[in-house]
C-alpha positions in Angstrom: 13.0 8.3 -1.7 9.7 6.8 -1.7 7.7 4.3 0.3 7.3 0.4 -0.2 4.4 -1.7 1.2 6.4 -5.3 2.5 5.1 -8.7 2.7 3.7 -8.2 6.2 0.8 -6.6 4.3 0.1 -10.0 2.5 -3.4 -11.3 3.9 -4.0 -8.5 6.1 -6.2 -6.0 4.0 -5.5 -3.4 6.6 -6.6 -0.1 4.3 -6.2 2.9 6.8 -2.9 3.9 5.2 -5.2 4.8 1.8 -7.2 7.6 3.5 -4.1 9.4 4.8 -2.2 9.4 1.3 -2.9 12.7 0.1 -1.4 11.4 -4.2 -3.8 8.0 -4.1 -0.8 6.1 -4.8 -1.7 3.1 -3.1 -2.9 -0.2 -6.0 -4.9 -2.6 -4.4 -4.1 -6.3 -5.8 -6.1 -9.4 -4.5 -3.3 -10.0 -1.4 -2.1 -6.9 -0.6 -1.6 -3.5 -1.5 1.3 -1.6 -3.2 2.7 1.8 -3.8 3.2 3.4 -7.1 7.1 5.1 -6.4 6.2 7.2 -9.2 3.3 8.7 -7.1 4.5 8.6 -4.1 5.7 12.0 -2.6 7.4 10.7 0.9 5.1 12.3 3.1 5.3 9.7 5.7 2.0 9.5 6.5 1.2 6.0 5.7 3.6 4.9 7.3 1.8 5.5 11.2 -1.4 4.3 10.0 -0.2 0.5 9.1 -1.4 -1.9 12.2 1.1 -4.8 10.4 4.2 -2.2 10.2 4.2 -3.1 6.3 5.2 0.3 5.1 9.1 1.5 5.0 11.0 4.3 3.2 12.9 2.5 0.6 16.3 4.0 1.9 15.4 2.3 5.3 14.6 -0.7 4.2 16.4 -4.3 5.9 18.7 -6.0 3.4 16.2 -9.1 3.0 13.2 -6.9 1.6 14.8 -5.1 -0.7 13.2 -6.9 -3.5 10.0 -5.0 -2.3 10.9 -2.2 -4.3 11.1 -3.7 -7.2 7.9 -5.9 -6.6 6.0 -2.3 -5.6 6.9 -0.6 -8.9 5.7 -3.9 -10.9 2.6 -4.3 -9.1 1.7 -1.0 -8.8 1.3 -0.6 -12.8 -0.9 -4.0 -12.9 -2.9 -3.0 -10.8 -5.5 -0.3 -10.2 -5.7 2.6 -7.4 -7.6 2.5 -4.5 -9.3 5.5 -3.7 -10.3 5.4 0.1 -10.3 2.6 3.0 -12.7 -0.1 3.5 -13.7 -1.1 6.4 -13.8 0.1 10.1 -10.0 1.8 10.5 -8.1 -0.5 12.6 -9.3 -3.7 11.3 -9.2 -5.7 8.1 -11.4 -5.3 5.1 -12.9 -8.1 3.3 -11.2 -8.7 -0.2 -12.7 -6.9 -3.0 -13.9 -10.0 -6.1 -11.9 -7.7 -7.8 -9.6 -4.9 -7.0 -11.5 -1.1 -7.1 -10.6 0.9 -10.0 -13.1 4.1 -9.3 -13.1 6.4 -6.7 -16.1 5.9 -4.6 
């Protein structure tokens, strides 16, 4: 099993879930952010820390999202980790020009 970021993430920029992933497998693209399933060890503990309620164990998720598993693996080799939040937890970050590639 591992976790999927959905499209309720798109836009939102919400980054809390990135401080609480103890394997950095979150990849931040320029709309959302994904999970690497590779990296991704099921803790769980993303999933409590999403204000949009974007994150869902793959074996949990609805019928019409399933595609987000696919998209998640994809994504999450195009693009690079990030590291740690930005932003005040709770609220949205302003959009990297481009995605971070280096911890901070």
């Amino acid at each position: 099993m591992a976790y999927v970021v959905t499209d309720e993430c798109v836009g939102c920029k919400y980054t809390d879930c990135v401080d609480v992933c103890p394997v950095s497998c979150f990849h931040e693209g320029p709309e959302m952010l994904y999970i690497n399933p590779e990296e991704c060890i099921d803790c769980n503990a993303c999933v409590a820390e999403c204000p949009p309620e974007a994150i869902w164990a793959d074996v949990d998720l609805p019928e019409d999202k399933f595609q987000w598993i696919e998209i998640n693996g994809e994504m999450s080799n195009k693009y690079p980790v990030i590291f740690e939040s930005r932003g005040t937890k709770g609220e949205p970050a302003e959009a990297p020009t481009e995605p971070s590639s280096q911890p901070s």
